[in-house]
N, C-alpha and C positions, 0 to 999 in steps of 0.2 A: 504493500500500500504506500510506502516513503516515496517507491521512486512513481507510482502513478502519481502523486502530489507533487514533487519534484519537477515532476514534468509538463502539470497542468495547475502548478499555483496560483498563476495568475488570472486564469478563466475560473479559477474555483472560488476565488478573490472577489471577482467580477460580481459570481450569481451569487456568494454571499450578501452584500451589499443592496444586489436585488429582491433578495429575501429579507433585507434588516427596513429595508422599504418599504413592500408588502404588506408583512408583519404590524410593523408600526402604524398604517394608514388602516390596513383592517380591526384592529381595538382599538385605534382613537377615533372613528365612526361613531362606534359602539361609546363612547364616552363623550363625544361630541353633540350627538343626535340629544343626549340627554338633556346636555347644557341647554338645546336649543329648544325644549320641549317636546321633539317627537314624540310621538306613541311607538311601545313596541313593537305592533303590526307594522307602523311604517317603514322600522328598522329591519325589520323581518324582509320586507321587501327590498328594502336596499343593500340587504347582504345578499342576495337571491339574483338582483341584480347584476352582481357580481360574477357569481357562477354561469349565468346566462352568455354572459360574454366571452368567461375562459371556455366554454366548452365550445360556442361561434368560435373565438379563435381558433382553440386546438384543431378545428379541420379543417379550416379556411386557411390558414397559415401558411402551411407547406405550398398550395398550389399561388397563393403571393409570391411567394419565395423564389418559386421555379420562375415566374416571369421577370423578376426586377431584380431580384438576388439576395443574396444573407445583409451583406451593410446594409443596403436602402434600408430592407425590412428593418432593419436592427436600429439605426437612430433615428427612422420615422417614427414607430410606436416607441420605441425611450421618450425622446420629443414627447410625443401627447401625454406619455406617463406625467411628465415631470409635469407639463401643464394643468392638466385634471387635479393632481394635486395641491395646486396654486387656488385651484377656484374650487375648493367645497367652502372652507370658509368665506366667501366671497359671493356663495350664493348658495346661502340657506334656508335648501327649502325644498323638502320629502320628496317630491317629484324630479326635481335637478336635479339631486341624488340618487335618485333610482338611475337615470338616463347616464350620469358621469360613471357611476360602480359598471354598467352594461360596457362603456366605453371603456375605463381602465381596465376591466376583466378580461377582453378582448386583446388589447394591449398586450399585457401581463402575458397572457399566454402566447400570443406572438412572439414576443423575446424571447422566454423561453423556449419554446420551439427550435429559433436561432443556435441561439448560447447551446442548447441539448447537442443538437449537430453536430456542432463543431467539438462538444465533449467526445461524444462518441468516435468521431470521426479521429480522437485524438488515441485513442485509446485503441491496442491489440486484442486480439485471443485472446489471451495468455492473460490481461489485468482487467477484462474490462468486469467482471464483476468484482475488482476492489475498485474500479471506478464507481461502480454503482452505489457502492457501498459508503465511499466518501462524498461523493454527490448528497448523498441522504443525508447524512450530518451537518454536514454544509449547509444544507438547508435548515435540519433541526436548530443549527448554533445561532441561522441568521433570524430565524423567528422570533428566540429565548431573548437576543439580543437587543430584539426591538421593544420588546415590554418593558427591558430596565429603561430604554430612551423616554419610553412616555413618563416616567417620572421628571424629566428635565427643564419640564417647561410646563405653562398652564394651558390645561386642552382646550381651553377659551379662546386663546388667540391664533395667534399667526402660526410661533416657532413651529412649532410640534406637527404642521403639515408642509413649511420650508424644508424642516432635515431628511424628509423622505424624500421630498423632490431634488436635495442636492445629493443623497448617496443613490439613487439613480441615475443622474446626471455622470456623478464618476465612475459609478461601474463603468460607463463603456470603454473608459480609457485600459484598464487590465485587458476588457474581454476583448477590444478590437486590436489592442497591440501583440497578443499571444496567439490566436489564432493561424491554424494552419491552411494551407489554399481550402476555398468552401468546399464543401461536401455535396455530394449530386443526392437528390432523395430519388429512392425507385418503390416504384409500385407494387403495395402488396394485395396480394388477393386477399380481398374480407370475409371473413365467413358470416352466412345471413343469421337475424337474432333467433332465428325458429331452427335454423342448424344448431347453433350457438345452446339453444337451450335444449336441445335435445342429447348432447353431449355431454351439458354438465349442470342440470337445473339448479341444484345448489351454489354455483359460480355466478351465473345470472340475478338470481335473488340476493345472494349476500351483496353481491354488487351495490344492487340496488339501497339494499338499506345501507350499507356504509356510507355508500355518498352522504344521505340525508343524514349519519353520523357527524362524518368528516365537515359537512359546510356548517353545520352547530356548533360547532368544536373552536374551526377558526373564524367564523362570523358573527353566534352571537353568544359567544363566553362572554364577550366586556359590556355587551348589551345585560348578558344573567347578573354579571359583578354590581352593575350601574343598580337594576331592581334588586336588589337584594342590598342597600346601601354599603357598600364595598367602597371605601376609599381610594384614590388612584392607585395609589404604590400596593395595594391589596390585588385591585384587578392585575395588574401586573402580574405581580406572585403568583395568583391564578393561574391567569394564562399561561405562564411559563412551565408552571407544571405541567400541563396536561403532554407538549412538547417536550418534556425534559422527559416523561414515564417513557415516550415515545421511541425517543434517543437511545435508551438505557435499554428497556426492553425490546427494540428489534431484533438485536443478534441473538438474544439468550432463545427469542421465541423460533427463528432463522433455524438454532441447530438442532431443538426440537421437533422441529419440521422435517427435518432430514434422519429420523430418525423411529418415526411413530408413523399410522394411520392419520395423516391429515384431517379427515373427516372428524374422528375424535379430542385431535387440538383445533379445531375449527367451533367445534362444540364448548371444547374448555372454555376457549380466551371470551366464547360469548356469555358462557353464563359468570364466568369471573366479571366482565363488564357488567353484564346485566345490574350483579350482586351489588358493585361497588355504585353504581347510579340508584338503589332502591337504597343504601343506607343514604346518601349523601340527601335524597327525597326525605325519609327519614327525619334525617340530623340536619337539616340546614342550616342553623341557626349559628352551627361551632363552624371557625373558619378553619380550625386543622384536622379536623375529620374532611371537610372540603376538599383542601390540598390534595388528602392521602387518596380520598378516591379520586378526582382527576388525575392523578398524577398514573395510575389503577387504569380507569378507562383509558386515557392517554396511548399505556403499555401496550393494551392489549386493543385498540381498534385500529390504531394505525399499524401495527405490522399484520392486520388480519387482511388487507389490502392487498400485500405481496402474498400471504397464505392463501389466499382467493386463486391468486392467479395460477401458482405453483401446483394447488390441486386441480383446478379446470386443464393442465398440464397435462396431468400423469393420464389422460382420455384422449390425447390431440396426440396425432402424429407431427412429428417435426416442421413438416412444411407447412401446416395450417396453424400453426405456435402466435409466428408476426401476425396472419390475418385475424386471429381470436381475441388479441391482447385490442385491438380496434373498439372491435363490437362489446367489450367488457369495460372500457374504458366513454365509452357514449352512455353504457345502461347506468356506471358510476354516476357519470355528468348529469344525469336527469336526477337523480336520485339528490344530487347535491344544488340543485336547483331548487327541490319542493321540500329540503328540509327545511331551510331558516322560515320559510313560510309557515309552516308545520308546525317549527319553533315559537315564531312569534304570536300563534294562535291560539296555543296552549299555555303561554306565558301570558295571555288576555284572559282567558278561562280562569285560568289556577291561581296568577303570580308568579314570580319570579320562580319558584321551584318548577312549573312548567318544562324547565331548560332540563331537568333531571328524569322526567315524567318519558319526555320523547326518546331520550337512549336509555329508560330503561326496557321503555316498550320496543324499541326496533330492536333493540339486541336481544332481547327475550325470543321476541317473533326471529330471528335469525337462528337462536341455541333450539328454538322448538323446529325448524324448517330441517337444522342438518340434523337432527335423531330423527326426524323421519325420514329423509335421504337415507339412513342408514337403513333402514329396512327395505329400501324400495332395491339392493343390487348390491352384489359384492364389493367388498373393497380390495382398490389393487393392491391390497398390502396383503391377500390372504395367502395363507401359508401354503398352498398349490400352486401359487401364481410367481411364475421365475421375474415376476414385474420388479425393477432397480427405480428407486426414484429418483429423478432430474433433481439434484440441488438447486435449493433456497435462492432467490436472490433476492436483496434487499432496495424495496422501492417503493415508496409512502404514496397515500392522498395526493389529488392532485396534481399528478403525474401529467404531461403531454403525452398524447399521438405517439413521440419520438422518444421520451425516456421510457414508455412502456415497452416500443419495440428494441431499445435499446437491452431492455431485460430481459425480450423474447429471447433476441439472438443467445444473450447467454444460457439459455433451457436448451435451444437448440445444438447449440455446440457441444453443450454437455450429454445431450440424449445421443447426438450421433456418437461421442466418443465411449457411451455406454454401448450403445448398438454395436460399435467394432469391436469392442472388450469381448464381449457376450459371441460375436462370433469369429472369433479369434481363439476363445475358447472351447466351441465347439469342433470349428474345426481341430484343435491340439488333441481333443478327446477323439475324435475321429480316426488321425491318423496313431494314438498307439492302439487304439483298438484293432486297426489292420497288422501294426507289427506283431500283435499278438496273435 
């Protein structure tokens, strides 16, 4: 992993930066909107807005791309970033909001898209799942990062949506000076949603609720902190948590994975989350029981993400891997579209514990969907079955288009070098069998 960061420090530099931006601008919404009055619901909408536009982006992107190229794309949508960020304070008011979150979400994953490229494009065989793997973190550190920033200044005024627009502003200096010649994107075959679910209906469905997980989580946690009278430097804490379980717990759950029926750590980390959302329902009131479960769902929703993909895996032959990760990656995006809406509907119903109500209900309905999976067909893991499982690769929420197929390739290189294991071995069995 040193010399994959050695080699890409400064594009990893770059998307930090764009993550310490991100970050910061989606919980000072959430703390913003309060200042200015809004209602939940309308928060709810303007995180929603958000997702609307990365998931427009993520597909609309690449075929930009291919016409104008990496740069343009890359300091056009930087450009609008930094601008949108100049004028929410500038013009407050629930519906501009909704319209500028559609357009920075759009943005955001355009860049991404970019920046993903030329990671990949950076990376061999041989490292690109520790590139995956530090990409991730990268992301996780620039998140955690952004929440100590919103203690800096008062979410009332200016600062606090000037420092996102200037560390986006400088990312592009790392990402456009390290960059290696652009990368060509080529076309993969998509597999349709009715193949897609016939394959792996529990791939499908978790999908689906994680999104509506995932865009609660980063959208309206500082919107739950703000109802629930949660101080700045509180909501932070918060929020940082849930990113910090995330961090901490990817790789422990990663080797687990590699090591167990998937279906049944599928099942675990759901009802573990379930658990830790019905106490924190519970106990709202204590802010360190809070922490612990965020910090709890945190661990276990976001690497259920890569767990999703890795089991919709072990059913997919290698070449249908890249066009799966497509169609699993759209059912996410819808999903994380109608959460914060979800959210903020529930958080009009209940109160502020609302925000606890909806992951503990989707993840419940998630832990009940794969024990019924389990009865409906064998698992590849059973003891008649010469089935080897495709190693873990670690890759969060939120993902583009290109860091999903980025993670494909890694399933697939590794199934084919299982496949030649397996008949390499055969064949070795074959031939002493003849000498004998």
């Amino acid at each position: 992993m040193f010399e994959v960061f050695k080699s890409s420090w400064a594009l990893l530099l770059g998307m930090m930066l764009l993550m310490v931006g991100n970050g910061l601008q989606g919980s000072l919404i959430g703390v913003r909107g309060d200042i200015e009055g809004f209602t939940t619901f309308e928060l709810s909408l303007i995180t929603s807005g958000y997702f609307l536009g990365f998931l427009g982006g993520s597909r609309m992107a690449p075929n930009i791309i291919q016409r104008v190229g990496h740069v343009r794309v890359f300091a056009a949508l930087g450009s609008f970033i930094s601008a949108v960020l100049i004028l929410y304070p500038a013009v407050t008011d629930p519906i501009a909001w909704v319209v500028l979150r559609v357009v920075i979400g759009f943005c955001f994953s355009g860049v991404y898209v970019t920046a993903e490229s030329w990671l990949n494009n950076s990376a061999s065989n041989d490292n690109r799942g520790q590139a995956l793997s530090l990409y991730m973190i990268v992301q996780m550190v620039g998140i955690v990062t952004a929440q100590g920033l919103l203690n800096v200044a008062d979410p009332g005024g200016f600062i606090l949506f000037v420092i996102p627009s200037v560390l986006v502003s400088i990312s592009f200096a790392p990402i456009l000076l390290s960059v290696t010649p652009t990368p060509a994107f080529g076309a993969t075959r998509q597999l349709s949603f009715a193949d897609l679910y016939k394959i792996s209906p529990l791939g499908v469905i978790g999908m689906l609720m994680l999104g509506g997980v995932f865009s609660a989580q980063f959208g309206m946690s500082a919107v739950y902190g703000t109802r629930a009278g949660f101080s700045v430097a509180q909501i932070s804490v918060f929020v940082s948590s849930i990113f910090v379980g995330a961090m901490v717990l990817q790789f422990p759950i990663g080797w687990l994975s590699d090591r167990m029926d998937r279906r049944i750590l599928i099942l675990g980390v759901s009802v573990i989350a379930t658990t830790a959302a019905t106490i924190a329902w519970l106990f709202g009131t204590q802010f360190y029981v809070l922490l612990a479960c965020s910090f709890i769902i945190g661990g276990m929703t976001n690497p259920l993400y890569a767990l999703l993909i890795a089991y919709t895996n072990d059913y997919l032959e290698p070449e249908d891997m890249a066009g799966a990760s497509g169609g699993l990656l759209f059912v996410n995006g819808l999903g994380a579209i109608a959460g914060p809406v979800l959210t903020g509907w529930l958080m009009t119903q209940f109160g502020a514990q609302g925000f606890w109500l909806i992951i503990m209900v989707t993840m419940m309905a998630t832990s009940a969907y794969a024990a019924f999976r389990m009865t409906r067909r064998p698992s590849a893991y059973a003891e008649e079955s010469e089935y080897e499982a495709v190693p873990y690769a670690a890759v969060g929420p939120g993902s583009t288009p290109f860091i999903a197929e980025m993670a494909q390739e890694v399933y697939v290189e590794a199934a084919e070098e299982i496949a030649e294991a397996a008949e390499a071995e055969a064949e070795g069995v074959a031939e002493e069998s003849l000498t004998r």
